[in-house]
N, C-alpha and C positions, 0 to 999 in steps of 0.2 A: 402072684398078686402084688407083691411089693417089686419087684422089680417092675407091673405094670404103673403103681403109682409114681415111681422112683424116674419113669421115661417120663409121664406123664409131666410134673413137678418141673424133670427139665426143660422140656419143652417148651414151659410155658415163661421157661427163666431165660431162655434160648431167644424166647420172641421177645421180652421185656429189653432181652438186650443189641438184640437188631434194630430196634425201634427208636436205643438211644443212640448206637452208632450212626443210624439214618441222619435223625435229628441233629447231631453235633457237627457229622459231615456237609450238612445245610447251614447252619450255625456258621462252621468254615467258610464255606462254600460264600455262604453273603458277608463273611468279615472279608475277604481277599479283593470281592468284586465290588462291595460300596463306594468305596475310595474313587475307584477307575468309576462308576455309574454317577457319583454324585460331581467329578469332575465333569461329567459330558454332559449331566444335566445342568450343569452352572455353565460351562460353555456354549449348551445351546440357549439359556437364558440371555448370556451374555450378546449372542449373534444376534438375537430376537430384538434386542432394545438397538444395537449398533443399526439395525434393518430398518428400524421403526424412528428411530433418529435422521437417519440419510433421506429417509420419504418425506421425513417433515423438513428438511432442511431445504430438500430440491422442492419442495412446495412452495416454503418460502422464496427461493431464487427463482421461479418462476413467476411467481405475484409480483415480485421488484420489478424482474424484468420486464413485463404488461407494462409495470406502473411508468417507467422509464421510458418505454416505446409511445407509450401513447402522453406523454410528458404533457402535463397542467400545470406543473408549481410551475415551472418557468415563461414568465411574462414577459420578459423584458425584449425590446423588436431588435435589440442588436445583437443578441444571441445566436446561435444556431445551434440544433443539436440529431443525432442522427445514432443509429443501432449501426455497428462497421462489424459482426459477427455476431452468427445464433450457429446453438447444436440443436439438432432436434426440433427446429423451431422457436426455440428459447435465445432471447439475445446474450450473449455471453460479453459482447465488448460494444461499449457505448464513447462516442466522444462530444464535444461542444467547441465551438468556434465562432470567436467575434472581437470587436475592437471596443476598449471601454477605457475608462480611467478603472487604476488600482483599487478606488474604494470601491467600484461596482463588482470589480471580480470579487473583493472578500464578500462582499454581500450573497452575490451568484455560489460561490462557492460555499460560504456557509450551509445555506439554504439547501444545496443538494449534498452536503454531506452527514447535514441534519437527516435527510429523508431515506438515504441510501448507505447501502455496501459496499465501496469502491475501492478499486487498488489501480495506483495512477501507473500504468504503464510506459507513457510519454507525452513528454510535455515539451511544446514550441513558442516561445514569449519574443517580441519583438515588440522595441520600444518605437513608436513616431514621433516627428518632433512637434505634435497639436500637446503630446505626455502624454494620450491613450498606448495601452496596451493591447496589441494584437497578438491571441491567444489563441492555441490547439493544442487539448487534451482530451489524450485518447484513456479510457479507463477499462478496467475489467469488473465484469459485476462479481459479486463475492455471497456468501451465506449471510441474512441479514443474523447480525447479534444485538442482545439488549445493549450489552457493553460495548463501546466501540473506540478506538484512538482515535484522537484529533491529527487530523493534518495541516497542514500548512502548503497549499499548493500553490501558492503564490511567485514570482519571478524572485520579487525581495520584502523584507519587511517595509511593511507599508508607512511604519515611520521609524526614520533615519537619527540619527546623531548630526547635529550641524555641524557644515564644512568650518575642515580645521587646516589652514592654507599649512601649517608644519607638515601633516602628514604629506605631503604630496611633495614631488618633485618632476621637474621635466630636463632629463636629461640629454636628451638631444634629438632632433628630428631628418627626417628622409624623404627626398622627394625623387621619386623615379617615375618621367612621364608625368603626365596628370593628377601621378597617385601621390600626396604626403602623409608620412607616421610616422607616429613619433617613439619613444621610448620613455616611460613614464613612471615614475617609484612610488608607490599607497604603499607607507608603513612597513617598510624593508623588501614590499614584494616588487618586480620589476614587470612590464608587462608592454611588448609595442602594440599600439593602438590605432586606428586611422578613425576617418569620419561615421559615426554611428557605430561604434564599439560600445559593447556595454560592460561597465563594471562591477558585478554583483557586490563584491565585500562592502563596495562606498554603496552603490546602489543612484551610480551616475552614467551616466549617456555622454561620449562623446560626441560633442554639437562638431567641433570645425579643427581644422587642424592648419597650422600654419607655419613656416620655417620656423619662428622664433615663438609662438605659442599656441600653448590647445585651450581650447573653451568648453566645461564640463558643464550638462547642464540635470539638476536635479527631478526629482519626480512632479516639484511643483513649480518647474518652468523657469526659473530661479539659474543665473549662470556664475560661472567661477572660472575666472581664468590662471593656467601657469604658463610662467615664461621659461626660458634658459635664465639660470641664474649665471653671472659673470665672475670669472675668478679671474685675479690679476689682467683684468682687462678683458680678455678670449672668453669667449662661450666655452661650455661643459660642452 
């Protein structure tokens, strides 16, 4: 009879303590695996917003691109503008082309870089001698952001430093055939030029080139001319 209590008692101490082995082995069991469970629940948290980010972003670059294609803000008749690539149907590269004077491009350009996402791909500037600017740029559409850099896509700044006849020099010119160039020094740089060269650093247009001088003319029609300077009698 005690030996039946005696089984009984352990038994029951037998189960008390399979019960805590079970429970500590679980215990274990979710200390090992939390760590790894709560990393792949924050990574899939983390995929979920990356997912939900991308949709709204290609949403957004989709609505630009409409607003682009079917283009309103730009009124101006010497404009041109045109969609040069879509993925999917989405325009992906947009360009514009026309002849203006420089204050109209800033204007143009402001205006669409107020309204859009753009990354200038390439740009084609070419001065006339009326001083408009004949312009092609080509852009790629981009993710519209609140925040955005200012560009500057302009040929040259629209207002110069007045001509400083020191900086310049004209050292000597070449006529082969029909064609004269000359060789020309802005401020230590050296550079040969012929008729219709443009000089960005001054932000002058070679007008005319002749044996003994060239004639620069500025953005606002305005001209300057250099000679050969003479030393001991002889041209440079």
């Amino acid at each position: 009879m005690f030996l039946s209590k005696y089984l009984k008692t352990n038994g029951a101490s037998l189960k008390n303590i399979k019960g805590s082995v079970v429970l500590l082995l679980l215990l274990l069991q979710i200390a090992v695996w939390y760590p790894f469970l709560s990393q792949a629940q924050d990574e899939l948290n983390r995929q979920s917003k990356l997912k939900a980010r991308a949709e709204s972003d290609w949403k957004k670059t989709q609505q630009q691109a409409i607003l682009l294609r079917d283009m309103y803000l730009l009124d101006e008749s010497w404009l041109q503008h045109r969609v040069e690539d879509a993925k999917n149907g989405v325009p992906t590269q947009w360009s514009i082309n026309g002849s203006a004077s420089l204050t109209e491009w800033q204007i143009v350009l402001e205006k669409i870089e107020t309204q859009f996402a753009l990354d200038l791909l390439a740009a084609s500037w070419q001065r006339g001698s009326n001083g408009y600017w004949q312009g092609h740029l080509l852009f790629a559409i981009k993710i519209p952001k609140a925040n955005r850099e200012y560009h500057d896509w302009l040929p040259t700044k629209l207002y110069m430093n007045r001509f400083e006849q020191k900086d310049w020099q004209l050292l000597s010119t070449m006529r082969i055939g029909d064609n004269t160039s000359a060789l020309v020094a802005y401020k230590n740089a050296r550079h040969w030029v012929s008729e219709g060269s443009w000089l960005p650093e001054a932000g002058l247009t070679v007008n005319e080139v002749s044996f003994d001088r060239v004639t620069l003319m500025a953005k606002d029609g305005s001209e300057n001319a250099l000679a050969v300077r003479e030393q001991g009698g002889r041209d440079d």
